[in-house]
C-alpha positions as CSV (number, residue, x, y, z in Angstrom):
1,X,37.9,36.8,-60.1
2,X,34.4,35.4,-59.2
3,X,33.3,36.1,-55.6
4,X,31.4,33.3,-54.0
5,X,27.9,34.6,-52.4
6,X,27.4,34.3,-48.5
7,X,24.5,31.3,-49.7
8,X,27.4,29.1,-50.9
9,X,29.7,30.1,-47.8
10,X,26.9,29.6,-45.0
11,X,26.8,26.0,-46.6
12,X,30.6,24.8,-46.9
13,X,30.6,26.2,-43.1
14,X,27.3,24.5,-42.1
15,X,28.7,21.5,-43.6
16,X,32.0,21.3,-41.3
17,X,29.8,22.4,-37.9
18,X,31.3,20.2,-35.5
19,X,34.8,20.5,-36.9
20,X,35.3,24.3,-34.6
21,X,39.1,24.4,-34.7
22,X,38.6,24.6,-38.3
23,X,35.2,27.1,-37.8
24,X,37.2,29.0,-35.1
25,X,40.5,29.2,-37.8
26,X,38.0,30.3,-40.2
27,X,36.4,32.9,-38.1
28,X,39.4,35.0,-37.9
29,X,39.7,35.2,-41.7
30,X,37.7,38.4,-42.1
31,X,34.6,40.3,-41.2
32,X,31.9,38.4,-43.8
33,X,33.1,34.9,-42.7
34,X,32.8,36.0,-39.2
35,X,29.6,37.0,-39.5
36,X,28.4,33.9,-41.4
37,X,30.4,31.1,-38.9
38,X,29.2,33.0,-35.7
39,X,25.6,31.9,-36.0
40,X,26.8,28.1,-36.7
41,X,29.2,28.1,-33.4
42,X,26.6,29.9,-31.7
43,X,23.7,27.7,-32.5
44,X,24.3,24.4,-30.6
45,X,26.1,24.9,-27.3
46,X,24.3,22.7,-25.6
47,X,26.6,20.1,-25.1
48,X,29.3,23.2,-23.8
49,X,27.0,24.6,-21.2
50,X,29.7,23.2,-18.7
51,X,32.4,25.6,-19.5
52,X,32.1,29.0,-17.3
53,X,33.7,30.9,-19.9
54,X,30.3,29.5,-22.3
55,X,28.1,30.9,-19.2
56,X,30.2,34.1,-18.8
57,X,29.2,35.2,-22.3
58,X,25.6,34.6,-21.8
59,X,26.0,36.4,-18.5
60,X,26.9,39.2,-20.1
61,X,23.8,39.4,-22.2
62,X,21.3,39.5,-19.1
63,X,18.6,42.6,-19.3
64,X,17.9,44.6,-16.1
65,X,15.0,42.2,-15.0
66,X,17.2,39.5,-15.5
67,X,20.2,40.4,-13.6
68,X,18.0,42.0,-10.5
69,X,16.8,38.3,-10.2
70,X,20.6,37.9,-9.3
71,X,20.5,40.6,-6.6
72,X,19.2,39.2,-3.4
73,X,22.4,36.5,-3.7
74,X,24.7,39.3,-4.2
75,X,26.3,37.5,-7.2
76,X,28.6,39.6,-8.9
77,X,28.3,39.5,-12.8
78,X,31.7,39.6,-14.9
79,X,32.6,43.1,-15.4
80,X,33.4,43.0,-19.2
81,X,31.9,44.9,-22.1
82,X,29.1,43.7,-23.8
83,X,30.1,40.9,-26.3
84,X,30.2,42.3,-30.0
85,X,27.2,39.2,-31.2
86,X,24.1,38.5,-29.0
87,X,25.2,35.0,-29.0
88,X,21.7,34.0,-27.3
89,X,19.9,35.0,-30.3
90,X,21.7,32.3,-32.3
91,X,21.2,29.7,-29.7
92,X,18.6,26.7,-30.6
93,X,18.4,24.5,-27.3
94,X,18.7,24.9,-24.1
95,X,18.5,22.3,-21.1
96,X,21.1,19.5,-20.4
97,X,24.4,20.9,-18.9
98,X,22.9,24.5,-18.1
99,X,23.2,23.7,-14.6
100,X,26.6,21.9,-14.5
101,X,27.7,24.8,-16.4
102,X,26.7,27.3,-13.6
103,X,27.6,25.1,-10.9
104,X,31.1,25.5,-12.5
105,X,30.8,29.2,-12.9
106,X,29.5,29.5,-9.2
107,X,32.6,27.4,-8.2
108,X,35.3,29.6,-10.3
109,X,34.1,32.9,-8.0
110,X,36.2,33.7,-5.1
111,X,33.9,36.3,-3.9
112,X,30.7,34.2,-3.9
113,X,29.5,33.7,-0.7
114,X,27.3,31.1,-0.9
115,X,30.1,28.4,-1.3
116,X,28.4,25.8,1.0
117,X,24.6,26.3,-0.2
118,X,24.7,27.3,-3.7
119,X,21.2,25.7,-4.9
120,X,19.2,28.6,-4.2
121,X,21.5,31.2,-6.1
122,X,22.3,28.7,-8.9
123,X,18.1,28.4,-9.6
124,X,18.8,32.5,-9.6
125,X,20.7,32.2,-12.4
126,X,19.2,29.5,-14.0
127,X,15.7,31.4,-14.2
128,X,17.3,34.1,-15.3
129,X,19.3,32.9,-18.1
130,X,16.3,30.6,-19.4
131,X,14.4,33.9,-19.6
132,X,17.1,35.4,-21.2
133,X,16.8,32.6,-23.8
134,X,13.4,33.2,-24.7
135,X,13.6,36.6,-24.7
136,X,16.4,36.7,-27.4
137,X,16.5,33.7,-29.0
138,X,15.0,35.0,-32.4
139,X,16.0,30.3,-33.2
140,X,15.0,28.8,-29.7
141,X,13.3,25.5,-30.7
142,X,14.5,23.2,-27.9
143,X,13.8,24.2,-24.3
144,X,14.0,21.6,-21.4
145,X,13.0,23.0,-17.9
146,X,13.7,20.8,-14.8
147,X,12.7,21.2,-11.0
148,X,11.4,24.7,-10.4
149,X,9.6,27.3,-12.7
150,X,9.6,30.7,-12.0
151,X,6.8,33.6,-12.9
152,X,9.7,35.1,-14.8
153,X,10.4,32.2,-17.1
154,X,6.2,31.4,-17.4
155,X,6.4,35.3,-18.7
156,X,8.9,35.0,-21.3
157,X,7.8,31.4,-22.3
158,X,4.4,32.9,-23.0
159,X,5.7,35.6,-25.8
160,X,8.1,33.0,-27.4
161,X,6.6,31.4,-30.8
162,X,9.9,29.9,-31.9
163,X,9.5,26.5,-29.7
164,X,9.0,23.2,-31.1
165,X,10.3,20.9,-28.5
166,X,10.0,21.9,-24.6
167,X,10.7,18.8,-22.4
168,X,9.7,19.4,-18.8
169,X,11.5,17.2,-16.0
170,X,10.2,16.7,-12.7
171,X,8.4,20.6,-12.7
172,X,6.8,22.5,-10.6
173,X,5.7,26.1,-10.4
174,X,6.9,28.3,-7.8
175,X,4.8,31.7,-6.9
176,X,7.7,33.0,-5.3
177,X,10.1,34.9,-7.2
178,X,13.6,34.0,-6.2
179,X,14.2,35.2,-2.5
180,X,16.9,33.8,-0.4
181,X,15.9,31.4,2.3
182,X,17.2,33.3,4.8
183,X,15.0,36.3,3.6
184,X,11.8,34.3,3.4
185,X,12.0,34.3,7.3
């Protein structure tokens, strides 16, 4: 029996990319195609930032800095053990539905408080999962930043090297780190 090396299994995978009931079937096959499909699903989910369950995950991977960004909104992260890939790492752009995506997320909480004003806290996470993007992302090539950026994301934007592309909308830069409104007074 001839084995086929990962090379040639990367590319019949690569080649059915956007076909993920097939990459997801696949994925379950055993540990080696997992490892090789992971990376492919991983690597464009821009156009899935909507789904909460797609923000969840990346949730999940949030540092200490990151998730203390979070604090002063009291929003409670998913309680869930750490995911078994660092999805982020895989990821290649970010912008587009980011914020629809956490809008959604924000709205799927029954203990979030802000219900009724829900800008400031989803900037929060916003800022802090774009700096949890460049901080992992060992493939980030396309960033786009719209309205507000933070100190924290001019930090981690500053150590990244992997960018090609960054598309800013409508920016400007905030001193203040994320307080809420109410606090500011």
């Amino acid at each position: 029996m001839i084995k086929l090396p990962n090379e040639c299994f990367f590319e019949i995978f690569n080649n059915i990319r956007f076909d993920f009931k097939s990459l997801l079937s696949c994925l379950l096959v055993n540990r080696q195609w997992c490892k090789l499909i992971v990376p492919i699903l991983w690597s464009e989910p821009t156009e899935y930032f909507d789904d909460r369950g797609l923000i969840e995950m990346y949730l999940l991977e949030l540092n200490a800095k990151e998730q203390a960004l979070l604090i002063p909104f009291k929003i409670i992260l998913p309680n869930c053990p750490r995911p078994l890939f660092e999805y982020a790492s895989y990821t290649k752009s970010v912008g587009g539905y980011l914020t629809a995506g956490i809008k959604n997320w924000l709205n799927g909480r029954r203990n979030f408080k802000y219900k009724k004003n829900y800008i400031e806290p989803m900037k929060a996470i916003k800022c802090s999962l774009i700096a949890m993007f460049l901080r992992a992302s060992k493939n980030l090539m396309h960033l786009r930043l719209e309205n507000i950026i933070y100190k924290t994301i001019l930090e981690n934007l500053s150590l990244n090297n992997t960018i090609i592309s960054l598309s800013l909308n409508h920016v400007y830069f905030d001193h203040m780190e994320l307080v809420p409104t109410e606090a500011r007074q």
